[in-house]
C-alpha positions, 0 to 999 in steps of 0.5 A: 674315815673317807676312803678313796676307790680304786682307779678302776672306779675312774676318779672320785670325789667324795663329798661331805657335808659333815656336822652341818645338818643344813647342808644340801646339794643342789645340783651342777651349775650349767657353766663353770663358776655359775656365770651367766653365759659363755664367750669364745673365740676362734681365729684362722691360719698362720700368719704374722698378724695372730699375735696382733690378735692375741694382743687384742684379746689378752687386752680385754680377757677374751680367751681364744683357739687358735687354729694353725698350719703347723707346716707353714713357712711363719710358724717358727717365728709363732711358737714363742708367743703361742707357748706364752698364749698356751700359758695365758689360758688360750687354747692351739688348736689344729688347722692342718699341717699345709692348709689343703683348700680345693672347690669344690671339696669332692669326696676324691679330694677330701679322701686325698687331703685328709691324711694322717700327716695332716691330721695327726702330724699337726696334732704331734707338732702342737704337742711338740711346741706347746705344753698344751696336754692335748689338742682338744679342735680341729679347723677344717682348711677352707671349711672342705671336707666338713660334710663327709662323715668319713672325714669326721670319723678321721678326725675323731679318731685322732683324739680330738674332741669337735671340728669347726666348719666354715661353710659355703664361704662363696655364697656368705653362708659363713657369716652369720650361722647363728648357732649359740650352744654346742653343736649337735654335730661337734665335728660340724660345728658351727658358730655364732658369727663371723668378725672380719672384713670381707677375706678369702672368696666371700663376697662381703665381710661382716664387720659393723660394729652395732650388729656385731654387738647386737648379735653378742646381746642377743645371746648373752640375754638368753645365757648362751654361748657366744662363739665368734670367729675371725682370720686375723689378716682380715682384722682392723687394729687398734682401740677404735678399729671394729675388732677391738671394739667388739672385744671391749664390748664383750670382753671383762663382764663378771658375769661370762665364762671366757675360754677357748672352744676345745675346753668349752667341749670338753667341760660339757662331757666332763659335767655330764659324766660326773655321777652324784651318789649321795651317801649320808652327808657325802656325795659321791661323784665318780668320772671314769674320763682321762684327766689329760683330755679333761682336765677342768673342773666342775661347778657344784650348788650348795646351800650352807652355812658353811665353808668348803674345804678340799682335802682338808685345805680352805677353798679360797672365796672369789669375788665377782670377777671375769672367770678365765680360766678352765680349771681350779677350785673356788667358790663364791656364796649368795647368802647361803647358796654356794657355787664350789668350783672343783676338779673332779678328785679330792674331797670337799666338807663344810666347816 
């Protein structure tokens, strides 16, 4: 008989590999459903141009977080279709209540600026508009304040898990920061490239469509993440214009992760807390993480000749097909070897 621990243990998977001698654990998959690689996108501001966006993306299975203004004079009019994004697989995220934008962003400024309303109060309006369960990023307006520890530490204590700079705009410093895996500062965290036309105080845009996608090949050969940003009031649309383009280029590949930037952060801490104790044919795994935050699920590598089973019920095979969700539990099988996709709670055997 399998015997669950108590909470105080955190959440446990036990996993056997029973009556099957040639079952053997390999170890964690680097990203969920052992894709390749990884895309995500974040867009900027509220404005009557981010369903546009969100079309595009919806249109060729990027996944996406939305960073908004909760104050805004438009927000009512976006909460509807931003509740049906949420539902989609798309993440809100905040980017204040009232967008406070100064240069240059001194330390008098940004110790003025970064309330509790706006941090925590734009936090609470999404909870409160969303069945979002949490909001995992924040979007510093105007990439200010992205620099001050001080700030940083605000940020982290109101619940959110990294921080998505903009830096020096006015010098084209934006654009490109090249940066294809976690940041090693998550509450300063950089991006792969910008996808927009010239906008805001920047000097140019960076939207040629062979760059763009070059940038894309470019990390996608190393099995990294792409992460691009975009405002969408400084977007061309339709199928030919440079945005969507893009997204067709990067977009539907069965071989890449898409989800938004706030799970991608979380899935990291959750993989990595997840402790694996062999116990005979079992695997014990424990995770003392709140589910509300991380609330994904992990991939595990097997080989086996068997089917994996959760709690006793069939996990469904999935063929090769874009993976766009953060969550769920599934497996698919080269041969022998197998990547089981599941929360980190229940328990998984091999018939």
């Amino acid at each position: 008989m399998l015997r669950i621990l108590p909470q105080s243990f955190g959440l446990i998977l036990l996993l056997a590999a029973a009556a099957l001698p040639q079952t053997r654990y390999i170890g964690k998959a680097r990203w969920l459903g052992n894709a390749k690689a990884v895309v995500t996108h974040t867009i900027d501001d509220t404005t009557k141009f981010v369903p546009d966006a969100v079309d595009a993306m919806d249109r060729h299975g990027i996944k996406a977080t939305i960073y908004l203004n909760t104050a805004s004079k438009t927000i009512a009019e976006l909460w509807p279709r931003m509740r049906a994004a949420v539902a989609n697989g798309h993440e809100i995220g905040s980017h204040s209540r009232t967008h406070p934008c100064k240069w240059p962003d001194t330390e008098e400024f940004c110790a003025a600026a970064y309330t509790d309303a706006e941090i925590s109060g734009s936090r609470d309006d999404i909870l409160q508009n969303t069945p979002q369960p949490h909001v995992w990023s924040w979007c510093y307006p105007c990439g200010n304040c992205a620099r001050y520890p001080f700030i940083q530490k605000r940020i982290e204590a109101a619940g959110y898990l990294l921080a998505r700079n903009y830096r020096d705009e006015a010098n084209n410093g934006h654009l490109v920061p090249d940066l294809n895996t976690f940041a090693p500062n998550p509450f300063d965290a950089a991006y792969t490239q910008v996808v927009q036309k010239k906008g805001g105080i920047a000097p140019t845009g960076n939207d040629q469509l062979p760059q763009l996608n070059a940038k894309f090949d470019q990390v996608y050969a190393v099995g990294g993440i792409y992460n691009f940003m975009s405002h969408p009031q400084w977007l061309d649309y339709g199928p030919e214009a440079f945005y969507e383009a893009h997204l067709r280029h990067i977009g539907n590949r069965i071989d890449i992760w898409y989800v938004p930037l706030g799970p991608l952060y979380a899935y990291r801490t959750l993989r990595d807390s997840l402790e694996v104790k062999p116990q005979g044919k079992r695997f014990q795994l424990r995770t003392a993480l709140n589910r509300k935050i991380y609330n994904g699920s992990v991939t595990l590598e097997f080989i086996s000749t068997g089917k994996p089973h959760l709690d006793g019920a069939p996990l469904p095979e999935r063929p090769l097909s874009a993976l766009r969700q953060w969550n769920g539990a599934f497996y698919t099988r080269a041969a022998n070897r197998l990547w089981v996709t599941v929360p980190p709670a229940g328990t998984l055997e091999f018939r």
